[in-house]
C-alpha positions as CSV (number, residue, x, y, z in Angstrom):
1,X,19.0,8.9,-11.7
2,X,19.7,12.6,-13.0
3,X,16.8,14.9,-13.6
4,X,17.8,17.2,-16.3
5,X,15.1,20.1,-16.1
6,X,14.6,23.9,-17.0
7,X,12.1,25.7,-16.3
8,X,10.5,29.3,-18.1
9,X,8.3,31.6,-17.1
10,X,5.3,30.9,-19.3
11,X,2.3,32.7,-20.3
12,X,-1.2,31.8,-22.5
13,X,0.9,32.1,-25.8
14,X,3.3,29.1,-24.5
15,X,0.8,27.2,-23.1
16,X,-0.8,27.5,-26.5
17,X,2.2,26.6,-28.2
18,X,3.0,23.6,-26.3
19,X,-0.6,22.1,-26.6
20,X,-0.6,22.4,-30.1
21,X,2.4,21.2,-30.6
22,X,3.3,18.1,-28.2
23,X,1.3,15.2,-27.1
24,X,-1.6,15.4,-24.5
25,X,-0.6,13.1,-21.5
26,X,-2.3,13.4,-18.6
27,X,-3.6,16.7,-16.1
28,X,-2.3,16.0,-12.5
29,X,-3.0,18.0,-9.1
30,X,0.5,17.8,-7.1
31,X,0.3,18.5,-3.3
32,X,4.2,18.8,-2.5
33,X,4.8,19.1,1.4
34,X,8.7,20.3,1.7
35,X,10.5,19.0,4.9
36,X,14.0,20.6,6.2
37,X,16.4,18.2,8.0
38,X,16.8,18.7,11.9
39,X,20.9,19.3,11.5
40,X,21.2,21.0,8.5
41,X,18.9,23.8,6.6
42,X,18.4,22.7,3.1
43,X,18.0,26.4,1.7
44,X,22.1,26.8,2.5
45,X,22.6,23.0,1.1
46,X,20.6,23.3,-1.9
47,X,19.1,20.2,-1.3
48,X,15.4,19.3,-1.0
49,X,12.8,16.1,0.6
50,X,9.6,16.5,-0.1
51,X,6.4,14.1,-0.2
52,X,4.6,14.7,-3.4
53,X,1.1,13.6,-3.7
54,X,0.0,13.3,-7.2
55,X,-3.6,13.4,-8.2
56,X,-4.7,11.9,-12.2
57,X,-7.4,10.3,-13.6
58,X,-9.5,9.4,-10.6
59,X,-6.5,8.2,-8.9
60,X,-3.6,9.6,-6.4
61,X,-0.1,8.3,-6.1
62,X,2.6,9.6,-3.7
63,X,5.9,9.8,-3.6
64,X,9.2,10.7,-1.1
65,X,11.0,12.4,-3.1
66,X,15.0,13.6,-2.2
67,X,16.8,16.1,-4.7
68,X,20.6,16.6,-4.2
69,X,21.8,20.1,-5.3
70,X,22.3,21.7,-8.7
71,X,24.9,20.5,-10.7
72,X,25.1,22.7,-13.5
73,X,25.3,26.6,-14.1
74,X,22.1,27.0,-16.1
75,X,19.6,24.4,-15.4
76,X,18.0,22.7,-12.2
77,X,19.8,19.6,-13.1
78,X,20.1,17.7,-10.0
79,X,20.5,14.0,-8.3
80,X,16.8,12.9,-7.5
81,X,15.8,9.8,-5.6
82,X,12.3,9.2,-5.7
83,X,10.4,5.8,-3.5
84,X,6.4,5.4,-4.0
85,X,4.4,5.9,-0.7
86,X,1.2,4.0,0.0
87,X,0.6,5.9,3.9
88,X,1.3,9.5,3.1
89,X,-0.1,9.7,7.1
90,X,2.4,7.1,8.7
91,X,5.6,8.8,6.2
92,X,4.4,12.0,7.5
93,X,4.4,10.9,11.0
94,X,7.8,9.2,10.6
95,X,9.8,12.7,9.3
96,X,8.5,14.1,12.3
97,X,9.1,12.2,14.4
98,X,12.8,12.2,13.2
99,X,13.0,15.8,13.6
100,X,11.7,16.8,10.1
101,X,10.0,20.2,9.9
102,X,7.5,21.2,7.5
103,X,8.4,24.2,5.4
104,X,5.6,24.7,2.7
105,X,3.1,23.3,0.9
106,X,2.8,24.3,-3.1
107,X,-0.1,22.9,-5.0
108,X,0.2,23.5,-8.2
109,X,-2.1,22.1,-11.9
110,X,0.2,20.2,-13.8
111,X,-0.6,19.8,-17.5
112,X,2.1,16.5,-19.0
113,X,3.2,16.7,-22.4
114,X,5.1,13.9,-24.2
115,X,8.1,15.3,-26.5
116,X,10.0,12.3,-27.4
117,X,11.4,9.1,-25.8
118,X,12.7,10.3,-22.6
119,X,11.2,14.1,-22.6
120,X,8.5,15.5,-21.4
121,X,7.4,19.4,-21.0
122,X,4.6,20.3,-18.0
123,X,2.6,23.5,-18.2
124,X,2.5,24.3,-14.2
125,X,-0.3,27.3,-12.8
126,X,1.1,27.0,-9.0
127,X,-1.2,28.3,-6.5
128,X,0.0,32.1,-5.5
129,X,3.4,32.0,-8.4
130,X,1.4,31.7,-11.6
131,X,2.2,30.1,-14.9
132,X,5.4,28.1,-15.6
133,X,6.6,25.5,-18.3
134,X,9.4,22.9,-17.6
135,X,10.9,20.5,-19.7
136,X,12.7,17.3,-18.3
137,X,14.9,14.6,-19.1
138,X,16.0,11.2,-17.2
139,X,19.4,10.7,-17.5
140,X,22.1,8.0,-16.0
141,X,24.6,10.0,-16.0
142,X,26.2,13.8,-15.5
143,X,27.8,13.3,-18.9
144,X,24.5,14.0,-20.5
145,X,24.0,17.5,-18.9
146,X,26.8,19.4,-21.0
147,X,24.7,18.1,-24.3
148,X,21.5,17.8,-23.1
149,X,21.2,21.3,-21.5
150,X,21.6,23.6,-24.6
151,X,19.1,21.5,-26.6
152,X,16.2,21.5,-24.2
153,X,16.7,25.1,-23.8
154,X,16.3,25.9,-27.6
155,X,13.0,23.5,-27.0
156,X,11.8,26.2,-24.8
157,X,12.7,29.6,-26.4
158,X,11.3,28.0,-29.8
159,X,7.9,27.8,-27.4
160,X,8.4,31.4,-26.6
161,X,9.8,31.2,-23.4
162,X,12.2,34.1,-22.7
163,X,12.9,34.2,-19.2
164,X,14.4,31.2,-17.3
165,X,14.0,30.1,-13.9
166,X,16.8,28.2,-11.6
167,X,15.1,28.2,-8.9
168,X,12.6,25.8,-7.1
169,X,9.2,26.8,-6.4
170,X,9.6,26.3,-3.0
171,X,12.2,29.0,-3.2
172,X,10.3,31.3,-5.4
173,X,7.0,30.8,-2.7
174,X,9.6,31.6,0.1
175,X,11.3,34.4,-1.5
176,X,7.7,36.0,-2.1
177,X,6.3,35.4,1.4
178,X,9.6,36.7,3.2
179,X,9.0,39.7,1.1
180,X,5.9,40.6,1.7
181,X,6.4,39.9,5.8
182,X,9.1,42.4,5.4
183,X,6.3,45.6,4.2
């Protein structure tokens, strides 16, 4: 499957807009724990694994989640294979074990908005970033992107957002604490 996604920098106004605007879903606490493969670095391959663990409604579902790198110019569109996990402990264990390292953890309120068939927007206030809106599409192929891209960007300026973001949180968080190390 191909994740189409962009993602703003977002502030009250947007959030505003975007609740008055779209659909109410569901408020979710994510927990993503971010692995880097033994042999190769990640950062250089643009890739990403990561265990998500997702928390709605009384309930918590997890997730191991691999992202392939960007294929587009302008948008975080990438290839994304996702499999449920019912032992967050034993998957843990088992990346390890295999030579996994952590990287970072980023927790983050997730706020789900329903758009139409297809699309969703998420207000995100990550832990130690701030406040960011991303809309999303699920598409089966790459042909989609060239299409797709433009009109969920005019989605998002229409919301206010002004300034885009390519790159992952993990990357923002990274960028942030490497900078701060270096004063």
């Amino acid at each position: 499957m191909i994740e189409i996604e962009l993602k703003g920098y977002a502030d009250d106004k947007v959030f505003e807009r975007v609740r008055e605007t779209f659909e109410f879903m569901r408020k979710e606490i994510h927990e993503d724990i971010y692995f880097n493969h033994p042999c190769r670095d990640f950062a250089e391959t643009d890739e990403a694994l990561r265990i998500r663990i997702k928390r709605f409604n009384g309930h918590y579902e997890a997730f191991l989640t691999y992202k392939g790198p960007k294929l587009d110019e302008l948008s975080k569109t990438r290839k994304e294979i996702e499999v449920r996990v019912d032992d967050v402990d034993t998957y843990l264990e088992l990346l390890r074990l295999l030579g996994f390292k952590e990287v970072l953890t980023v927790e983050k309120i997730r706020e789900k908005y329903y758009v139409e068939k297809g699309v969703t927007i998420t207000l995100d206030i990550v832990e130690g970033l701030g406040k960011f809106v991303e809309i999303e599409k699920l598409a089966k192929d790459e042909k989609e992107v060239e299409r797709e891209v433009p009109r969920l960007m005019e989605i998002l300026k229409s919301l206010g957002v002004k300034k885009f973001e390519r790159k992952s949180y993990l990357e923002l968080l990274l960028e942030k604490l490497s900078s701060s190390a270096g004063h």
